[in-house]
N, C-alpha and C positions, 0 to 999 in steps of 0.2 A: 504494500500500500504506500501510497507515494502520501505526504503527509501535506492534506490542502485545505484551503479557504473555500466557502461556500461563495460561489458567483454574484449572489445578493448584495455582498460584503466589497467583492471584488468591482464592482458596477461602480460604486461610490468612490475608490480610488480611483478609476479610468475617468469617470467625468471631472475630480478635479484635476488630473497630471493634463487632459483635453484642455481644461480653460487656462492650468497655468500656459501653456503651450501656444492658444490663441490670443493672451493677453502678453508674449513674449517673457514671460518667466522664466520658461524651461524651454529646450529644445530638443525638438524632436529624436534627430538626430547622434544627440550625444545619449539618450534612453537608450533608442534601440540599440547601441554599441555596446551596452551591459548586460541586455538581455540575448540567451541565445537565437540564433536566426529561427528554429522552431515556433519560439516564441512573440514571435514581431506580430502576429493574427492577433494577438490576445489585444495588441494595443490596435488593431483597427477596430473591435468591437465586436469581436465575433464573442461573447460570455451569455451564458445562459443564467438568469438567475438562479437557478439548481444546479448548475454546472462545479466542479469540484477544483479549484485553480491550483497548484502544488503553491503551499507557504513560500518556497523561495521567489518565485517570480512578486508575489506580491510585495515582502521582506524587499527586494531589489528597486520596484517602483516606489513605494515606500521610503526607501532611504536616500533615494534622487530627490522626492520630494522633500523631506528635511532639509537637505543640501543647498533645496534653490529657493524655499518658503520658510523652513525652520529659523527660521532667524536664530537670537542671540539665547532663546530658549525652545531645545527639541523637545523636551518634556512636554510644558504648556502647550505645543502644539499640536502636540500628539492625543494629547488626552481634550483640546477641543475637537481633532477631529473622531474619536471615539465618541465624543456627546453629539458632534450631529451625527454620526451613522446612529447614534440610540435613537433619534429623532427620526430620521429618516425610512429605519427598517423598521418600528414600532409602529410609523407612519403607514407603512404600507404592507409589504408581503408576510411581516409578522406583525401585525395586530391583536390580535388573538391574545396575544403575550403583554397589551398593554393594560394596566391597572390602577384604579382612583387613588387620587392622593391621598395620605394619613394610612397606609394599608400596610405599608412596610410589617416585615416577620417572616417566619418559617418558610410561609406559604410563598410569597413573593420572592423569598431567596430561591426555593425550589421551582418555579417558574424560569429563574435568571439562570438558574439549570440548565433546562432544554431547549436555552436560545443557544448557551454555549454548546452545548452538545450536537446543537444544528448549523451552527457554523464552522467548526472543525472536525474535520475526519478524522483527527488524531493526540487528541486531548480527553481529559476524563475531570469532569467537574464535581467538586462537591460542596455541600451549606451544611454549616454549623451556626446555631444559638449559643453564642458562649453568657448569655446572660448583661442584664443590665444594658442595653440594647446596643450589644458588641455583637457583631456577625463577623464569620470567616468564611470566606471565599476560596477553597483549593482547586488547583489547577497540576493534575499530575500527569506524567508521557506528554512530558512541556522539554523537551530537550526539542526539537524543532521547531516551537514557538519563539520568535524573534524579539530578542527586547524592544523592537520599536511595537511591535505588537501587542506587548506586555502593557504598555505606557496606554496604547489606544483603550486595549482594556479596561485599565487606571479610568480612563476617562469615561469610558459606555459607561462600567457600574456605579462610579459616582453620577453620573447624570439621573440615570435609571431608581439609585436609589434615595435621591436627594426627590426626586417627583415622586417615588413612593412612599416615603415617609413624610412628604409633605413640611420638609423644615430640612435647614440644612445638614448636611454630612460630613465625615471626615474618612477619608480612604485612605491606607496606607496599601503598600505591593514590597513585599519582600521576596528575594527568588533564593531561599536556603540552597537549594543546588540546581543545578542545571536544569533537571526531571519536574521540578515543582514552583509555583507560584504562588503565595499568599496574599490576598486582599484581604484586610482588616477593613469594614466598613463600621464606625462607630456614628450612631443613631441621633444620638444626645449630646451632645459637646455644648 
């Protein structure tokens, strides 16, 4: 199994590497020079929303973008574009998955479950109630998850969990090794 992103996911990087591209941010040219020649289709637009993209080509277009938008902070940037994709695929092809405010807990972490479960082919998610309205977020068979993808992460579930708990949040992301990812989302701050 080749270890990928779900096309839903992948559609939202393609349209904005497309505008930084038409607004001269980035060039064309110097992208497809990193990706392999295989791979040049994926940037004309040929992704299916269900289509399964391998992490690296995203991780690849991804870190071009940093490079030529990340400005003076990749982190922050990363983790606003993880709050719009929370907006955007909540928006649309997973709806289902979105929930009123003040709803935060068990249930809503286990929901944020089977978004991650459907956007990676090769991750394993788990929610914990640690109490006092402290949740953890695991992410393990994360060795081909891309720290910049880590950060977007960062970003979806604080979005996600800041509108479902309806008051703000604090996220921490800790990656103890390679294989796993910690989101501490604290509720109450």
């Amino acid at each position: 199994m080749i270890p990928s992103i779900k096309g839903s996911v992948f559609e939202g990087l393609l349209a904005d590497v497309r505008q930084a591209i038409e607004e001269g941010r980035a060039d064309e040219g110097e992208l497809r020079e990193l990706l392999d020649d295989k791979d040049h289709e994926l940037l004309d637009g040929r992704v299916a929303t269900i289509q399964w993209v391998p992490i690296r080509i995203y991780s690849t277009i991804l870190d071009y973008l940093i490079r030529v938008e990340g400005g003076g902070d990749p982190s922050a940037y990363l983790r606003q574009r993880g709050a719009r994709a929370c907006d955007r695929l909540l928006g649309g092809i997973y709806k289902a998955y979105r929930i009123e405010p003040g709803q935060w807990g068990k249930r809503t972490g286990e929901i944020m479950m089977g978004i991650g479960k459907l956007l990676y082919n090769f991750t394993s998610w788990s929610f914990s109630d640690l109490g006092s309205g402290v949740y953890q977020i695991s992410c393990e068979e994360a060795s081909d998850f891309p720290d910049s993808a880590v950060e977007t992460a960062h970003g979806f579930i604080e979005h996600y969990a800041k509108h479902a708990s309806g008051r703000a949040v604090k996220v921490d992301a800790v990656r103890p090794s390679r294989a796993k990812v910690v989101f501490t989302v604290t509720a109450r701050i």
